[in-house]
N, C-alpha and C positions, 0 to 999 in steps of 0.2 A: 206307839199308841194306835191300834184299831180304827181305821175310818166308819164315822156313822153309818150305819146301813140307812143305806135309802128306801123308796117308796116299793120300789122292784125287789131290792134284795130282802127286803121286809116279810114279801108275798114267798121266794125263793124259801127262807130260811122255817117258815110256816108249813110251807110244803116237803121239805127235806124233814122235818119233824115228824108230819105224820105216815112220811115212809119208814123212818124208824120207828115207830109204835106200831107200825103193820107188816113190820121187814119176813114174823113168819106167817103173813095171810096172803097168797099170790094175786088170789080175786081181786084183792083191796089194792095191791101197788099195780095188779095191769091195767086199774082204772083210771091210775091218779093223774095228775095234771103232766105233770115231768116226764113219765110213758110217755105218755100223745106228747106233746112236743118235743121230746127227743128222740127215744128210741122208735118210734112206730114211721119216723122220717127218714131212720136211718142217717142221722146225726152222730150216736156215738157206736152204732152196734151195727157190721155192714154181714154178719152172720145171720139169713133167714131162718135158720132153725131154730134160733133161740127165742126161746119163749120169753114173752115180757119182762114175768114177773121175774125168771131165772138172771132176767140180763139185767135188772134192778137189781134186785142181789149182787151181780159179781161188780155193776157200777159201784155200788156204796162202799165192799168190801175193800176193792181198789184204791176209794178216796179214802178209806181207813188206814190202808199201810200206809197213803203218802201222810194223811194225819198224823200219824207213829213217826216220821220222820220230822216233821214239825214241832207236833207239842207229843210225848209218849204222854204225859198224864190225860188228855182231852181224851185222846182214842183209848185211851183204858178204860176212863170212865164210860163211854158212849158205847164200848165192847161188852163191858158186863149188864150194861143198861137194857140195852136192845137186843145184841145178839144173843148174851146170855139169858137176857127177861126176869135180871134181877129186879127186886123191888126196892124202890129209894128208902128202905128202912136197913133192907139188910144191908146196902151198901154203906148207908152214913154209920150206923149202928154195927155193924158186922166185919165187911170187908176194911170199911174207914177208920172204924175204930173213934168214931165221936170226933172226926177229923172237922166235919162243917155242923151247922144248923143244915136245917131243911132248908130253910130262906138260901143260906148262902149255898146250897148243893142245886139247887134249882138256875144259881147266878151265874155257877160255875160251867152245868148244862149249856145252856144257852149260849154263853161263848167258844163252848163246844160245836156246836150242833152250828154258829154262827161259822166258825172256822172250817168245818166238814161241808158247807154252804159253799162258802168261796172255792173251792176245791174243783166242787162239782160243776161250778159256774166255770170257772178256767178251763176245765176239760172238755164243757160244750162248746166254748168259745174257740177253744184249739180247731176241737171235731168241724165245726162249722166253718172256720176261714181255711183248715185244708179241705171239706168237701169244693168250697168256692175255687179254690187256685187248681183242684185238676179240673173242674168247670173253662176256667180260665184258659186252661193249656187248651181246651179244645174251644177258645176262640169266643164261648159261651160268655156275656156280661153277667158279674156279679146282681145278687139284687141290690135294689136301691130303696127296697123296702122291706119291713119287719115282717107283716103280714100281708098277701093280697087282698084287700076288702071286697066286698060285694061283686066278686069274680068265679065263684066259683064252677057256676052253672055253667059258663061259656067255656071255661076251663075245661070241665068234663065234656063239654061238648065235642072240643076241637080233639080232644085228648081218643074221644070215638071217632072219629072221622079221621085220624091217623093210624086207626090200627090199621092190620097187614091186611083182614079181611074187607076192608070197605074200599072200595076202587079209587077213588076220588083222589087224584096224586097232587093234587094243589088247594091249597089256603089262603085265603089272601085276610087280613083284618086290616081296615083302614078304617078311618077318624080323623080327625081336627088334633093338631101338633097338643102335648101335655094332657092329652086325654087316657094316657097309659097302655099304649099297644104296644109297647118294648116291655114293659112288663108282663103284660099279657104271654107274649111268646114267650119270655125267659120261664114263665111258671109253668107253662104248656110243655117245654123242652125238657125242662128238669122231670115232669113225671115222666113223659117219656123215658128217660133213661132210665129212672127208677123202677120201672117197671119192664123195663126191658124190650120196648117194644122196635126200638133201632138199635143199632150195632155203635151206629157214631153218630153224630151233630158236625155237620159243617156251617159255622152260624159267621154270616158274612155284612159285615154294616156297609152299607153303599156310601155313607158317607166316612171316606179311609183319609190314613194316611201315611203316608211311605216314613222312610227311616230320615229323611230331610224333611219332614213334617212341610212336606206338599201337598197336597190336596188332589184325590185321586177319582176322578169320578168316574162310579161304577160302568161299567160297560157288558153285554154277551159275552163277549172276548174275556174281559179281565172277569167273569165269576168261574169260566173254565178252568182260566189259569189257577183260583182261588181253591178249585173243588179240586183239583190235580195235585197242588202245592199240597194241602191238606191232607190228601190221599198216599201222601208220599212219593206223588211222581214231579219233583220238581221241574223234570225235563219238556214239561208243559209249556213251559217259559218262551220255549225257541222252537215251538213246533208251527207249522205250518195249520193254519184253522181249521183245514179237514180232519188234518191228522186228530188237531185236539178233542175235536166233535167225537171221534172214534175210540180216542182214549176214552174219554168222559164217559161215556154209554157205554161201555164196556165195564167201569169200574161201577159204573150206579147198577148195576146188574149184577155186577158179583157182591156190591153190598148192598145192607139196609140201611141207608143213611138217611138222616134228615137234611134238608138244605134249609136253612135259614137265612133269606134275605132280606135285611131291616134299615127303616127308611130308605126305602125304593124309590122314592119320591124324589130325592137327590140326583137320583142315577141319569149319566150324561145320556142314554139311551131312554126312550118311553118304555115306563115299566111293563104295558103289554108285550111291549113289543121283544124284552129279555124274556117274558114266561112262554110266549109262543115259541120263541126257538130251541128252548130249553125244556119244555115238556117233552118233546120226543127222546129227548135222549136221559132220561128220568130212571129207566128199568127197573127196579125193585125199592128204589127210593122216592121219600116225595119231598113237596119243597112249600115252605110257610114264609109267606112276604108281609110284611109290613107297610102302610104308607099311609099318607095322608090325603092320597088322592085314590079314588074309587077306581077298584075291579073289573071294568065293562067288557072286557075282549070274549066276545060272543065264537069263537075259532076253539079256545077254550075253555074245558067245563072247571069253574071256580068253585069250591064251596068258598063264601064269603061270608063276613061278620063284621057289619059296619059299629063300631064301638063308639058306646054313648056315654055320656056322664053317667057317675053312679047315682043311684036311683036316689032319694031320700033318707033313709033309715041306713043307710049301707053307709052315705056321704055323711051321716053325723056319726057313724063310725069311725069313718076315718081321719076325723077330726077330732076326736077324744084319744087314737091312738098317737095323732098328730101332734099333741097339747102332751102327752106323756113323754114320749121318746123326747120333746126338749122341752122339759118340764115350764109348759106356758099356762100358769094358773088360772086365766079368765077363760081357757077351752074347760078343763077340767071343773070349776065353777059354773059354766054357763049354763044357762035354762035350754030346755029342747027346743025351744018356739026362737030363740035365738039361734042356735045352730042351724036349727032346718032355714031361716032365714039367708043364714049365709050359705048354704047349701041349693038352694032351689036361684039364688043371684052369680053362683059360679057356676051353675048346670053341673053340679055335681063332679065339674073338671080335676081330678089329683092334684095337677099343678097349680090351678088358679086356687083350691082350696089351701095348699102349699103356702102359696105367696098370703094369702090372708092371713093365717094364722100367725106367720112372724110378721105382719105387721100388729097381732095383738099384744106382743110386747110389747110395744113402742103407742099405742094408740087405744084409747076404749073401746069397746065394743060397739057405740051409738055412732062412737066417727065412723068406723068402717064401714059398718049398716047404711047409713045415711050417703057414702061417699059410692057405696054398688046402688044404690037405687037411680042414680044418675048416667048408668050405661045401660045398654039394653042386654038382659038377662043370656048367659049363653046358651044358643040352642042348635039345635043340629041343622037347621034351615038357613045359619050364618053361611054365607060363602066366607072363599079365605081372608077377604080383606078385613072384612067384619069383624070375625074372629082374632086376628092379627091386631085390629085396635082394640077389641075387647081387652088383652092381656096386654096392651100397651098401658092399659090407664090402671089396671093393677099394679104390673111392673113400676109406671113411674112413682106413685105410693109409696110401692117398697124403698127404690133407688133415694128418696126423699131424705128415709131414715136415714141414712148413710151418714159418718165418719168419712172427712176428705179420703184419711188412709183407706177404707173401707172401699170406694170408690172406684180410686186407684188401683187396686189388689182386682178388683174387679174386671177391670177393662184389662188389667194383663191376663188374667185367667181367660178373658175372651181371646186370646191367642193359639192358649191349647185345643187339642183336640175335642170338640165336647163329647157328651155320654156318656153310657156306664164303661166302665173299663177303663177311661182316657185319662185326659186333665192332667194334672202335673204334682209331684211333690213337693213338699216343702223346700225342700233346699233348690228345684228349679223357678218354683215362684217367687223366693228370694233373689236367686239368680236377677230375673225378668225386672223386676223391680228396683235394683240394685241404683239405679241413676237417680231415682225418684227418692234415697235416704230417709226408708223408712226400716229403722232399728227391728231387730228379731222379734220382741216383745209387742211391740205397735205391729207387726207384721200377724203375728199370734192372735193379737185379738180383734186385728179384721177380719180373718180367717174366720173364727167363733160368730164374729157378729153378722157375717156373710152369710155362714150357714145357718145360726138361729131365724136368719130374715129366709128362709127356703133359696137364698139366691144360691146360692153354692150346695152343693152335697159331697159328702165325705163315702170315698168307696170302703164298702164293708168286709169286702176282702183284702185290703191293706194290711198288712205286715206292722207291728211295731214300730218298725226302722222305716218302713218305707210307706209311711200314709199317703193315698194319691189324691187326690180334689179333682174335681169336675164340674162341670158347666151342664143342665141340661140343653138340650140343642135350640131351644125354642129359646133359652135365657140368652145363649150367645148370639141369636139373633137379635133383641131385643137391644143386646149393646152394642154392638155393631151398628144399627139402624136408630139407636138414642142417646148414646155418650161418648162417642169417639172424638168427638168435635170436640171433648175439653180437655182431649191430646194437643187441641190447635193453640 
């Protein structure tokens, strides 16, 4: 039996429909929804020549033959329907031979066109987690979001201030921790290549860790070694630090590369103090840092972009896409004047908005409301500590919710690696957990209830077999420094 279509594949199965009622008007499928988000992203189609509406064509026809292998009646019907532009008389009356009513030829449709749905859905979801994993191979974090909200200006910004013709070889974006500057960079990186404007991305998280999940903090030294390794000269390892200096600038000079160095803030050295040394030997490439501590190295010309909460209208955005992606019905219900509420009380934060929303499963709208008007609002004139309790009295909210196992699951997961890319999979978070005897299924829906509560997130370029989980880095802060103590 057929799983209900949901609220998404509802909109999906709507839209796949009026591609087939327009499959001969090209105008009409290069403008539809399904173009723009797949093909014009280069999602399914990595061919620039082909025209939109020509690569909407050979998609459908494609989901057709695999349809023919599935159901051969569905695709015959939907072949003579569409491609051929017979009319549902000649077919019921004609080809059918008075096989259905109309009623039932229309019933029959539709779980056609529901099945030619899922198809197309499976093939973007294929296209999308391998665009991610050769992302991956070049070191690049998955996203950790569906859409970037209310980013897009800064995006194009950085995305011109990278090109070959503008001088400026350094970036810096800093911000207050969960304010989304890892994300920032991952969508800035990805047009970059999309567009061809570097050769490679060396994207290097200062906060590492080795193959004994030790903890490696960044250094001048170890991003030489990182940009060498990368570069395919692993014998950077056992060079002497002139010699590496001399590699390094020799190879950024023969390529365009990006360097991406995120959460710099980490790094055992003072993050000016890695971009001073490291600009000279830059040659044809440039380098975008991340942090959470400001830009100042006057020796240096930075462009920089101190990133802020999303604005208002942007932030009840992302709290409606927030309330969709895990279907929390008091977001999607809520009045605007409630949203922008919670929105202008987390400053607009990704994460603090995060943490809110899965506590509106667990909590009404009036508790939350009433329970942020008793912190002081977040704003960019917090110093760190401020901020740091700001997201402590969210967090603890959240952690409240909690399931013992839930808890549990939790504080081990603070052991892995945090951010995007890290964290662990299921069978090593059972591992970790293992003494604590909590069954696979109690295991299962901590995991669920972790992530519904934003404490956890599930990497979206995970594999079937190998789903990974993660910590955002701020969250494992927050456990570290508020629940370890009930390992005591």
């Amino acid at each position: 039996m057929a799983a209900k279509p949901t609220h998404s594949m509802h909109k999906n199965i709507d839209e796949v429909h009026t591609l087939l009622r327009n499959i001969k008007k090209p105008q009409i499928l290069a403008a539809s929804v399904w173009a723009t988000s797949c093909l014009n992203t280069k999602k399914l189609f990595s061919d620039p020549s082909l025209q939109t509406s020509t690569a909407l064509q050979e998609l459908l026809s494609e989901s057709l033959e695999q349809l023919k292998n599935v159901n051969p009646e569905y695709a015959d019907i939907l072949f003579k329907r569409f491609w051929e532009q017979k009319t549902v008389d000649e077919l019921i009356y004609g080809i059918y031979r008075g096989r259905w009513s109309k009623r039932n030829f229309f019933n029959v449709q539709k779980k056609a066109i529901y099945q030619l749905t899922e198809i197309l859905v499976q093939q973007e979801n294929f296209c999308l987690q391998q665009e991610q994993q050769s992302l991956l191979a070049l070191g690049i974090p998955h996203k950790s979001y569906k859409n970037l909200v209310g980013r897009s200006k800064i995006v194009q910004q950085l995305v011109t201030v990278l090109q070959p013709s503008n001088h400026q070889r350094v970036i810096g974006i800093d911000g207050m921790g969960g304010i989304g500057k890892t994300a920032l960079a991952i969508e800035v990186t990805e047009q970059c290549l999309q567009t061809g404007i570097f050769d490679i991305v060396i994207w290097i998280n200062a906060f590492r860790n080795d193959n004994r999940n030790a903890e490696i903090s960044l250094s001048f030294e170890s991003v030489l070694d990182a940009i060498g390794n990368q570069l395919g000269k692993a014998s950077v390892f056992t060079m002497p630090l002139i010699e590496k200096k001399n590699l390094i600038q020799t190879l950024l000079t023969q390529k365009n590369a990006l360097i991406v160095l995120d959460n710099l803030e980490t790094a055992a050295e003072y993050q000016n103090i890695i971009i001073r040394k490291l600009h000279p030997l830059l040659g044809n490439s440039k380098l975008l840092c991340t942090s959470r501590h400001r830009f100042d190295d006057f020796e240096v010309s930075i462009f920089n972009v101190n990133l802020t909460g999303l604005p208002s209208d942007s932030a009840i955005a992302f709290l409606r896409q927030e309330g969709e992606e895990k279907g929390i019905g008091r977001i999607k219900n809520a009045p605007v004047d409630a949203l922008r509420e919670i929105a202008v009380s987390t400053g607009g934060s990704p994460l603090a908005m995060k943490l809110v929303s899965g506590q509106l499963l667990r909590l009404p709208l009036e508790v939350i409301l009433d329970t942020l008007k008793h912190i002081p609002s977040l704003n960019t004139k917090m110093n760190e500590n401020e901020y740091l309790r700001f997201y402590k009295h969210i967090f603890q909210t959240s952690v409240k919710l909690l399931s013992t196992n839930s808890e549990s699951v939790l504080i081990a997961m603070s052991h892995f690696p945090p951010g995007e890319g890290k964290g662990g999979t299921f069978s090593m978070i059972q591992a970790t957990v293992e003494p604590l005897k909590i069954r696979r299924n109690e295991l299962t829906n901590a995991i669920n209830e972790l992530w519904q509560l934003s404490l956890l997130e599930i990497d979206r370029a995970s594999t079937l077999r190998d789903v990974r989980y993660y910590l955002h880095v701020l969250t494992q802060y927050m456990v570290h420094a508020d629940m370890l103590h009930l390992l005591k």
